[in-house]
C-alpha positions in Angstrom: 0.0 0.0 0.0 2.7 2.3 0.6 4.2 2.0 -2.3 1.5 2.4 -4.2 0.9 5.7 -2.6 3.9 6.8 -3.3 3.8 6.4 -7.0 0.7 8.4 -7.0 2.2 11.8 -5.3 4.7 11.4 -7.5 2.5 11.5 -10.8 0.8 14.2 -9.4 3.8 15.8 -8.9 5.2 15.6 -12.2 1.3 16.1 -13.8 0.9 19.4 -12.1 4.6 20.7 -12.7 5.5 24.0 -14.4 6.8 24.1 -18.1 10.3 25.0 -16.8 10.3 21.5 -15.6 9.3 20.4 -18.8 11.7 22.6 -20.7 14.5 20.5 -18.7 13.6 17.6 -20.3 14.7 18.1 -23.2 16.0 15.4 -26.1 19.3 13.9 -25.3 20.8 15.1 -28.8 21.3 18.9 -29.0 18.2 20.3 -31.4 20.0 21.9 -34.9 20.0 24.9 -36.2 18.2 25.6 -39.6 19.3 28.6 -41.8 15.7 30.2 -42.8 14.9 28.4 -46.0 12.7 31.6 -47.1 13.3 33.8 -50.0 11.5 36.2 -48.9 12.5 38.3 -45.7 10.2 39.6 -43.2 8.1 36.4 -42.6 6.7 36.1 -39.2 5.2 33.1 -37.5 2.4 33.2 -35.4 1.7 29.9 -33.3 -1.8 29.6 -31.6 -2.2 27.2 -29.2 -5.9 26.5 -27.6 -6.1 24.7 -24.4 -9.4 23.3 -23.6 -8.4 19.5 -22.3 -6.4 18.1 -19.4 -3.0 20.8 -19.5 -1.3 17.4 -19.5 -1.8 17.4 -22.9 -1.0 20.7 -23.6 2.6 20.2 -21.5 3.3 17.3 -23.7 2.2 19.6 -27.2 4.4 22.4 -25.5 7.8 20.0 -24.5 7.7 19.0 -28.4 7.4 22.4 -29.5 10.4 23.5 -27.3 12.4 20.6 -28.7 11.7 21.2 -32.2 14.0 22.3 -34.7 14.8 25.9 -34.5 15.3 27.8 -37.9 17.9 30.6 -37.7 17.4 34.6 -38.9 13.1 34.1 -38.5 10.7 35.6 -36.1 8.2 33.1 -34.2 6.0 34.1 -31.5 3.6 32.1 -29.5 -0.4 33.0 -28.5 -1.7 30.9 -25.8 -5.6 30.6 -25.8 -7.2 29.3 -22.7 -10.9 28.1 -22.5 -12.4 28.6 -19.0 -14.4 25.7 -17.6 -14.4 25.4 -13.6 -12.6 28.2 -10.9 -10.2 25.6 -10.2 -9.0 24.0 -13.1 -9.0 27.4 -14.6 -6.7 29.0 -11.8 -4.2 25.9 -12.0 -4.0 25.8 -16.2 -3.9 29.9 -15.7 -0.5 29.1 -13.6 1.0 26.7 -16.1 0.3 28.9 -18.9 1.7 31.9 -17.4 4.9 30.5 -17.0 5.6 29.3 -20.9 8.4 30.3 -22.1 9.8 29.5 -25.7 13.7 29.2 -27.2 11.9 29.7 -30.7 10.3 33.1 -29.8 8.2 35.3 -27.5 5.0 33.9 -25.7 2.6 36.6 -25.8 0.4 37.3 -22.9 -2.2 34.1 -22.5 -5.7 34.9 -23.6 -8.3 33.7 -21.5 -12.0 33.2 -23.5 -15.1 32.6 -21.7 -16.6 28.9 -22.2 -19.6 30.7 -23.2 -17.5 31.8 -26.6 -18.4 29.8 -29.5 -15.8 28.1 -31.8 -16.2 30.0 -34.5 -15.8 32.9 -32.1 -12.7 31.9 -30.7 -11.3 30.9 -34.0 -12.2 33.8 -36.0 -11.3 36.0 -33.4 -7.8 34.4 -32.5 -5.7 35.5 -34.8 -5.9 38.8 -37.1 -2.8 39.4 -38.9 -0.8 42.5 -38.7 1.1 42.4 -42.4 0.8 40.0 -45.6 4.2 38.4 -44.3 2.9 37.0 -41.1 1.6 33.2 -40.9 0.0 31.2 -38.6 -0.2 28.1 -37.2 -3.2 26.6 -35.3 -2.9 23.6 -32.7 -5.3 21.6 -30.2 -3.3 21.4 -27.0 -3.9 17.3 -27.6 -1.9 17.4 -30.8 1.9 16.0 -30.7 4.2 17.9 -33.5 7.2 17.1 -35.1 10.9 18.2 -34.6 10.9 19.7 -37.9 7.6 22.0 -37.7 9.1 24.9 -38.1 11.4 23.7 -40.7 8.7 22.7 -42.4 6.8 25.8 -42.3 9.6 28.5 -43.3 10.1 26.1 -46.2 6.9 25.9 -47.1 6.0 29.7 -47.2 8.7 29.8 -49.5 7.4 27.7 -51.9 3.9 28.1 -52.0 3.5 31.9 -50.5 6.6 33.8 -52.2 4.9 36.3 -55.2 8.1 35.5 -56.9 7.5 32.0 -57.2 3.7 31.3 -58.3 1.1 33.6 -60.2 -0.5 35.9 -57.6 -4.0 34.6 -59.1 -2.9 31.4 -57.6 -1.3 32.4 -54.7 -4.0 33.9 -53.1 -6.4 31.1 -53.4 -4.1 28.9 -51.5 -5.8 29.6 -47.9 -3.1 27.4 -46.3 -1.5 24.0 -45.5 -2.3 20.9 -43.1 0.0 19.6 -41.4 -2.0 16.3 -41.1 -2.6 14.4 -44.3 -6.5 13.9 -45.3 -7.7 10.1 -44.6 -11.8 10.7 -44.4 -14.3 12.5 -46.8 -16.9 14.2 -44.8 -18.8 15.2 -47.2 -19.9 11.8 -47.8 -19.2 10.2 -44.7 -17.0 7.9 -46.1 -13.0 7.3 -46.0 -10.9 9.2 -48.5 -8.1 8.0 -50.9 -6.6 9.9 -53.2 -4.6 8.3 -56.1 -0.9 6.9 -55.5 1.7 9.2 -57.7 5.2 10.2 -57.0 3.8 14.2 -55.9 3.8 14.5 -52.0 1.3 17.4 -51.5 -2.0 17.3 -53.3 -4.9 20.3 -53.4 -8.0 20.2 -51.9 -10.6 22.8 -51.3 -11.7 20.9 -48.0 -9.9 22.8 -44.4 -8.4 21.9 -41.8 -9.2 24.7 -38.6 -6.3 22.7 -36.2 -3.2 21.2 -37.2 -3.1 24.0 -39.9 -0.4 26.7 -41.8 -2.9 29.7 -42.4 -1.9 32.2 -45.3 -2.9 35.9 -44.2 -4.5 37.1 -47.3 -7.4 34.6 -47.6 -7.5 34.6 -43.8 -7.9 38.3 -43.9 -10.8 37.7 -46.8 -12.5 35.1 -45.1 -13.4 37.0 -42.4 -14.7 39.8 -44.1 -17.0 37.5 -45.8 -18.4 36.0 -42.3 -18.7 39.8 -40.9 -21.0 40.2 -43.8 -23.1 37.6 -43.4 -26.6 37.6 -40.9 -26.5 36.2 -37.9 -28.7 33.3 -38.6 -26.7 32.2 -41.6 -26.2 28.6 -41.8 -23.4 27.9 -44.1 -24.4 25.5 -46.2 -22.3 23.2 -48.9 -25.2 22.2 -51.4 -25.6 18.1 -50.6 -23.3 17.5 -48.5 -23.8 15.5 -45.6 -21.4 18.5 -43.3 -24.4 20.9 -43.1 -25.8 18.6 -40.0 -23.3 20.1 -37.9 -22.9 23.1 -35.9 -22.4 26.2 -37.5 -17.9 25.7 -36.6 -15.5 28.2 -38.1 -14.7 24.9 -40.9 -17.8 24.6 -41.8 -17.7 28.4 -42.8 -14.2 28.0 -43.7 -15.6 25.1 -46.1 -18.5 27.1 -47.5 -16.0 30.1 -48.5 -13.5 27.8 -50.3 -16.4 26.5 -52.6 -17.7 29.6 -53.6 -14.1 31.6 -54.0 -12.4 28.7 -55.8 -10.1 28.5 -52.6 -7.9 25.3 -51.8 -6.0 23.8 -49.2 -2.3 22.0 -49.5 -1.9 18.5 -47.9 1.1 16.4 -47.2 0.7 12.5 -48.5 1.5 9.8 -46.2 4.7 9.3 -47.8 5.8 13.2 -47.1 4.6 12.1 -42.7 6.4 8.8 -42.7 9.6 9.4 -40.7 10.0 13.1 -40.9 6.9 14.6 -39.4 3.3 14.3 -38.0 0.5 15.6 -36.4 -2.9 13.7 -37.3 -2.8 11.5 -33.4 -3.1 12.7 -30.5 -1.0 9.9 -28.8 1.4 9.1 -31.2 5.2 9.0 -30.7 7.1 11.9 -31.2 9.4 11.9 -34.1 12.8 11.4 -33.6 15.3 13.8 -35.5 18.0 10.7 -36.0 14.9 9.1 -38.1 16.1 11.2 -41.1 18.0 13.7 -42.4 15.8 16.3 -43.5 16.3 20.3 -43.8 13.6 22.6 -45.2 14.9 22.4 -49.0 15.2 18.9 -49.1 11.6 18.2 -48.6 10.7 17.9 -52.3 7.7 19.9 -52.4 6.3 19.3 -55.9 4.7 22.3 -58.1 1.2 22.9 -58.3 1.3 21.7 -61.8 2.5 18.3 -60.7 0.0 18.0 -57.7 -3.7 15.9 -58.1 -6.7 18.9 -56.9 -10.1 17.9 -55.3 -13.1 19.9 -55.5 -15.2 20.5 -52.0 -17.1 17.5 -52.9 -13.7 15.1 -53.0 -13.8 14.7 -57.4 -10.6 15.0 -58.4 -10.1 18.2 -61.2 -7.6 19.2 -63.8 -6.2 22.0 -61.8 -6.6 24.9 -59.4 -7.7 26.9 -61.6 -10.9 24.2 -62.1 -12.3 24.9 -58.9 -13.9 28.2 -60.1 -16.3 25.7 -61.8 -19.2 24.9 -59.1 -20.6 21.4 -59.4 -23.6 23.3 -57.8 -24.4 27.0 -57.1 -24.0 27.4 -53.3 -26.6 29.5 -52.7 -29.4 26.9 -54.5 -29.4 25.3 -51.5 -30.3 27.7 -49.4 -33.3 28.3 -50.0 -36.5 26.5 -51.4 -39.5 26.2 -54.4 -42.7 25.7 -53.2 -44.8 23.9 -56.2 -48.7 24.2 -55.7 -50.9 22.3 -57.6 -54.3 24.3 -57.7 -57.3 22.6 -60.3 -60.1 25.5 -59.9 -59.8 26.6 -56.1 -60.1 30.5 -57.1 -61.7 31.4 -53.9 -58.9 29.7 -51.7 -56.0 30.4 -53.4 -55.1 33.9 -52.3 -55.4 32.5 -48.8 -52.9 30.0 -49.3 -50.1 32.3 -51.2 -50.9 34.9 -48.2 -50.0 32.4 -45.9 -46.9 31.1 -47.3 -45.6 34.3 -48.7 -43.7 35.0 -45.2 -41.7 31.5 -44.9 -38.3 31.7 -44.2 -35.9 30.3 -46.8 -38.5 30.5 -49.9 -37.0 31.7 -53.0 -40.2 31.5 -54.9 -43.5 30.0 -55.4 -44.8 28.1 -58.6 -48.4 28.0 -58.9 -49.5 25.0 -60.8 -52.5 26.1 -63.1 -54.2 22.7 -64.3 -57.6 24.2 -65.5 -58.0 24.5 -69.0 -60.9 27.3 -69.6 -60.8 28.8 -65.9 -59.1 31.9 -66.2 -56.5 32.1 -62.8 -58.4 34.9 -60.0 -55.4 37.5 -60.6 -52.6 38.7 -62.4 -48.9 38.5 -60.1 -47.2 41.8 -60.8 -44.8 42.3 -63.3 -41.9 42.8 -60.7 -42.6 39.6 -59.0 -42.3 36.9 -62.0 -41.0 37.0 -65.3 -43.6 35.1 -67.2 -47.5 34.9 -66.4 -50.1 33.7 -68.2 -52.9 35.3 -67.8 -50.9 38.9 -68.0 -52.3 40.7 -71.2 -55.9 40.4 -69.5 -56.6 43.6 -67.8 -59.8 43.3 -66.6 -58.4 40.3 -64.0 -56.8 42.5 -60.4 -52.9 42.4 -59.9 -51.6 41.1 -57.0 -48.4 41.5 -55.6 -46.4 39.2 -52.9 -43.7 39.1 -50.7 -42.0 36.4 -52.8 -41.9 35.9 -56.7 -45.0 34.5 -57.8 -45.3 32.2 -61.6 -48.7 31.1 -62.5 -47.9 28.7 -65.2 -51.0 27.2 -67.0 -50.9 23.7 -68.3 -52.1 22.4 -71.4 -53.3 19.5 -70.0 -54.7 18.5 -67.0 -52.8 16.0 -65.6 -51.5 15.2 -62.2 -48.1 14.7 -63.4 -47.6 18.0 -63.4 -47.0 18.7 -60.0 -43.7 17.2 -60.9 -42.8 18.8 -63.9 -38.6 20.5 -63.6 -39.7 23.9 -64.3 -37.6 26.1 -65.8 -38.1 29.0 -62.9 -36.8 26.8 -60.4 -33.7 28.4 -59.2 -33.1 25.8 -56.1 -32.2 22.4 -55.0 -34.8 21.9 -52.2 -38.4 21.8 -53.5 -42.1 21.8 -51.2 -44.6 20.4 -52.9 -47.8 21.7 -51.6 -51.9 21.6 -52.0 -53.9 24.7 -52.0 -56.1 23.0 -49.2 -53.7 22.8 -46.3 -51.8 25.3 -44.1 -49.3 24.2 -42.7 -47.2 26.0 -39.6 -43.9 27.9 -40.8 -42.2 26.2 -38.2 -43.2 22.8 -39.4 -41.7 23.1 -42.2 -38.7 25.1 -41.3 -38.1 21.6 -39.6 -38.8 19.6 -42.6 -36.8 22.0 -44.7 -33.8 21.8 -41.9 -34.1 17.8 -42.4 -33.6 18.2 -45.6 -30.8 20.5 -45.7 -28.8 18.1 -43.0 -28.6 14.3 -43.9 -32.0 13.4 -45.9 -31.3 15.7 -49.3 -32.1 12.6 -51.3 -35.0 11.3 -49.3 -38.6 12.1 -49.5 -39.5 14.2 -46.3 -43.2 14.1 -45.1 -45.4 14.8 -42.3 -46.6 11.7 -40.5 -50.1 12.8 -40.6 -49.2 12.4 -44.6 -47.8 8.8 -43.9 -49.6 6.1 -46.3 -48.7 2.4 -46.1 -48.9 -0.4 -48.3 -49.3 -4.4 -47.8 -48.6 -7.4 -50.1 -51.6 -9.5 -51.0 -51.9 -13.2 -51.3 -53.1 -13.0 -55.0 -49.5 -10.8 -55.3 -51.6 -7.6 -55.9 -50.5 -4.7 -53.5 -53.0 -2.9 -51.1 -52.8 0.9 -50.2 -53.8 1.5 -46.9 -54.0 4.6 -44.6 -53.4 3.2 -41.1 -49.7 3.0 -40.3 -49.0 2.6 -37.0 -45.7 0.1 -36.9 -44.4 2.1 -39.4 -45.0 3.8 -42.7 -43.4 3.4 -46.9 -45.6 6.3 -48.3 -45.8 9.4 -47.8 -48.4 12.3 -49.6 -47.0 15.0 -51.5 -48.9 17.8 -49.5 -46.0 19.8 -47.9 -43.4 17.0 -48.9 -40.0 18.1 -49.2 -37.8 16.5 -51.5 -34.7 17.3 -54.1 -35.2 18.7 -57.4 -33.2 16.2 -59.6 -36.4 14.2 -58.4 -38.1 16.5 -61.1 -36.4 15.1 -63.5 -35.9 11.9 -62.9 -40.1 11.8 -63.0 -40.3 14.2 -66.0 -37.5 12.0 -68.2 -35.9 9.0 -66.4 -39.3 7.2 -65.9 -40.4 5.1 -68.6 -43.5 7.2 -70.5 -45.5 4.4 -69.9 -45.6 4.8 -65.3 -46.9 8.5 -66.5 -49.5 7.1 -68.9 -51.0 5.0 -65.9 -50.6 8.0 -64.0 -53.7 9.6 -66.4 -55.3 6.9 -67.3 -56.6 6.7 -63.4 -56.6 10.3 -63.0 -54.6 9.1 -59.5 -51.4 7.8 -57.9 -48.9 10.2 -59.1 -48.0 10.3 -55.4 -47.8 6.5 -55.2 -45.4 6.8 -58.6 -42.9 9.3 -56.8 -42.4 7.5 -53.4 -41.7 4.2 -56.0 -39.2 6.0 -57.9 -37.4 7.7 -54.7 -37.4 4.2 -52.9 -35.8 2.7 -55.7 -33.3 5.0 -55.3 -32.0 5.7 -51.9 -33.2 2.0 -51.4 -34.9 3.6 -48.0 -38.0 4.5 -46.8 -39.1 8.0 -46.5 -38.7 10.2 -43.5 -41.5 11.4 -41.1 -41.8 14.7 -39.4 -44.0 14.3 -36.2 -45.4 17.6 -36.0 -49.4 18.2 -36.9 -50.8 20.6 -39.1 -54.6 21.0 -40.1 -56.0 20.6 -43.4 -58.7 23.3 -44.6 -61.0 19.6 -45.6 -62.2 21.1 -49.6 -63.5 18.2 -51.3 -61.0 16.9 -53.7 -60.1 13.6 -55.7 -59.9 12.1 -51.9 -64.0 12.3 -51.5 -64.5 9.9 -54.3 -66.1 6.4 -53.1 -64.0 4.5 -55.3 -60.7 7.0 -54.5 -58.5 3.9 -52.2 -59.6 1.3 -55.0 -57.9 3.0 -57.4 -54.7 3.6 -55.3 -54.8 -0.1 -55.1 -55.1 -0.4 -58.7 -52.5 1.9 -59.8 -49.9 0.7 -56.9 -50.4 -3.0 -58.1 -49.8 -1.6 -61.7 -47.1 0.1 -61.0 -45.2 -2.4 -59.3 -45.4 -4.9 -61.6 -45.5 -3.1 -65.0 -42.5 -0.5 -64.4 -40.8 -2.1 -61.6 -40.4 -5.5 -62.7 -43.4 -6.9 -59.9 -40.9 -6.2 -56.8 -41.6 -3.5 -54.5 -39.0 -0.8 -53.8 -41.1 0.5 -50.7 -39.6 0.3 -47.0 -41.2 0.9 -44.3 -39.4 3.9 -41.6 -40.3 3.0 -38.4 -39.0 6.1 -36.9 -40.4 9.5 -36.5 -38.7 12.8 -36.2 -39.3 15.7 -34.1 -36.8 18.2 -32.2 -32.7 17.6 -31.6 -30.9 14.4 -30.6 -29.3 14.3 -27.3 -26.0 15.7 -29.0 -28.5 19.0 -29.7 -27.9 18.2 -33.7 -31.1 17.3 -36.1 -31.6 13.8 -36.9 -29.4 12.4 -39.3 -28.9 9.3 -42.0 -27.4 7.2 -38.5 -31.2 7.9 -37.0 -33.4 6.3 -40.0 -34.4 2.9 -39.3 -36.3 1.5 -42.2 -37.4 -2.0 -42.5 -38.4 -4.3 -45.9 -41.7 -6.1 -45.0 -42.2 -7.7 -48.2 -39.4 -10.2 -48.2 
């Protein structure tokens, strides 16, 4: 017992020791010193360390620092960053902090931020530059670096930062370099690996916020473009599956790189093996005796000779490439609403007045399927392009708080509803009846869903949930009970991509539309087959309630669930080949998980009840 009380005073003595006891232990073998590989003169270093775990992590970060290669004739300087959490803890890392000293350059006065601070505060805020020649590096107290950091960054700025080395068109898209290679793509939530060639850096327009060389230009640009956004911006990367997270300085950072054709550099694993590393938090610190490497000799290849990646992980020709969006950023952040409206002229006013105020619609498309009915009013000039009914005078303007396009049909047919529409200027699409009002906040939630994970999945209201059941004589029944779960869902306030559009309008054989008219029903039943059969899931339920206005419609009709029957039976087995894509979600969405984020892809349990 004694003994074992004595080795633990003596690892809280040596866990709750000053940094000049750490700077004592230093590495047996006598650190070198590095002429400045720069070209340039005047580069400054700024190092920003943020301590917000146990400071025995940050004494370890801080001992490999101190026992890195120093590089001769530069100026480094160190910024400490201290998140409060309890009195205590706070008083004891204040102590430690206090007393950091450097060989490689001053320690400036420790900032302390209150754990109220957001990230993107505290990194935004960290680190404003005070010329074009000064750099910084970012680090997590829990990272471990290598002896040749600093070698590695002087050299580095040199290459890839000098004006007298690239195109300044080039140069000042480059918003900085990792020091950890890139294994995992967010994006899609699946691992990343790029291509094996003889280059040891490669581009890619996806940041790193720790573990990080930050150039000052694009630093400086980036955050003039967040000071001029609204508070309540939530920068989105259209279809990616990084939007479900909190609104972090990357996920900003991530946002501006798409739309400015920005990039990122990133070592390859064969650049880390042996000479340097920061991508573990518990990995061994390199030893200098493992190579022989100075700043000039780490043969950094030309952008020419790199492989780039877009934001969405596709690899490009070039840099210059990037400027090409795969999607316009700011489709995405807002959404179409698609009305279908028959001959409702008395209601219809009603339900454009009501929507007309949601937040996040770009524009609403009213759906005109009446062939001799004149629409009730004429949308002003400055709110659409193109309307119908515009050369009749006698019929009252209106004007909205949104754009407004009547489009008249020349059919009447309920595959219209899903017809790509040329005036559709975004990715998120709300298909909506002119007999239901739904609550702004219901579908803020839907529309937040969407926007997250489930940006290829049918989103519906579970008061809109259908089902459907197998029959012995292999004929499917539509039924309007599900209460283990639900594979349909109704198009009235559905949420849903547009390429969905499409896919109806032109992927679909002609002859899935043709039963579509021919029963005058189940255009509905036709879209949650076709979205099944893609994302090979069921569709996902909002459990919030909203009230119907109850007009009579096709719904009143005494033979109305017959037909569904009929036309789900049909199209199973004439344009599916007689198996059912349908799954049933047995899950049902409503507020934040525990970890205070919306629901996501890992949430969605769906189940295949016909096999």
């Amino acid at each position: 017992m004694s003994l074992y009380l004595v080795l633990c005073i003596a690892f809280l003595l040596l866990s709750c020791g000053t940094i000049e006891s750490l700077n004592d232990q230093s590495r047996t073998t006598e650190p070198r010193t590095i002429d400045s590989p720069t070209s340039s003169t005047g580069i400054r270093l700024s190092v920003h360390v943020f301590v917000d775990t146990d400071i025995r992590n940050f004494k370890r970060l801080w001992r490999t620092l101190n026992e890195a290669d120093p590089v001769a004739n530069t100026s480094t300087e160190f910024q400490l960053h201290l998140i409060q959490s309890s009195k205590r803890a706070h008083l004891n890392r204040e102590k430690i902090l206090s007393a950091a000293t450097s060989k490689h350059g001053n320690v400036q006065p420790m900032r302390i931020h209150n754990s109220n601070t957001s990230e993107r505060q505290l990194t935004m805020g960290s680190w404003i530059p005070k010329s074009r020649h000064e750099y910084a590096i970012f680090l997590n107290d829990s990272s471990l670096v290598s002896p040749h950091i600093f070698t590695f960054a002087y050299a580095a700025i040199a290459t890839y930062f000098d004006a007298n080395v690239l195109p300044k068109n080039v140069t000042s898209k480059c918003a900085g370099i990792s020091l950890q290679t890139l294994e995992s793509d967010p994006v899609h939530k699946k691992p990343f690996y790029h291509s094996k060639q003889a280059s040891n850096m490669f581009a890619s327009q996806f940041p790193q916020m720790r573990g990080v060389l930050l150039a000052p230009g694009p630093w400086i640009r980036f955050r003039k473009w967040v000071d001029s956004l609204p508070e309540e911006f939530d920068p989105l990367l259209p279809n990616s599956m990084t939007n479900r997270g909190f609104r972090h300085a990357k996920k900003y950072f991530l946002r501006f790189m798409y739309q400015s054709g920005g990039f990122m550099l990133y070592p390859t694993e064969s650049l880390l093996q042996g000479q340097w590393d920061l991508n573990a938090t518990n990995m061994p610190i390199s030893n200098s005796d493992e190579a022989d490497v100075l700043g000039e000799i780490f043969n950094f290849p030309p952008l020419s000779a790199m492989e780039v990646y877009n934001a969405y992980f596709q690899r490009v020709n070039s840099v210059e490439s990037l400027k090409n969006l795969p999607s316009n950023p700011a489709a995405f952040d807002k959404c179409t609403m698609i009305m279908n409206v028959y001959d409702r002229t008395d209601t219809l006013i009603n339900r454009l007045r009501h929507y007309e105020t949601l937040a996040k619609l770009d524009r609403i498309i009213v759906v005109w399927n009446h062939q001799t009915l004149e629409p009730p009013f004429r949308v002003s000039q400055s709110d659409q392009n193109n309307i119908s009914n515009a050369s009749n005078s006698s019929i009252p303007e209106m004007q909205f708080k949104v754009p407004v396009n009547i489009i008249r049909q020349l059919n009447s047919s309920l595959n219209n509803r899903f017809l790509p529409f040329k005036e559709i200027q975004t990715e998120c699409i709300i298909a909506m009846d002119d007999d239901f009002d739904y609550r702004h906040s219901h579908l803020a939630y839907a529309i937040r869903l969407f926007q997250g994970d489930f940006f290829n999945h049918a989103i519906g209201f579970r008061h809109m949930a259908r089902m459907h059941r197998k029959q012995k004589d292999s004929t499917w029944k539509y039924m309007t009970d599900p209460e283990h779960g639900a594979s349909i869902v109704l198009p009235t306030g559905m949420v849903f991509h547009r390429k969905y559009l499409d896919m109806y309008t032109y992927a679909l054989p002609p002859h899935a539309r043709d039963i579509v008219d021919s029963k005058v029903n189940g255009e509905d039943i036709l879209f949650n087959l076709m979205v099944a059969n893609t994302t090979r899931s069921g569709p996902v339920f909002v459990n919030l309630f909203s009230r119907g206005i109850a007009l009579p419609g096709l719904w009143w009709k005494p033979a109305h669930m017959e037909n569904r029957s009929l036309c789900l039976t049909r199209l199973i087995k004439e344009v599916f080949g007689g198996v059912s894509p349908l799954m049933y979600t047995t899950t049902y969405f409503k507020g934040v998980g525990k970890d205070g984020l919306m629901p996501g892809l890992k949430d969605l349990n769906c189940v295949d009840k016909d096999n």
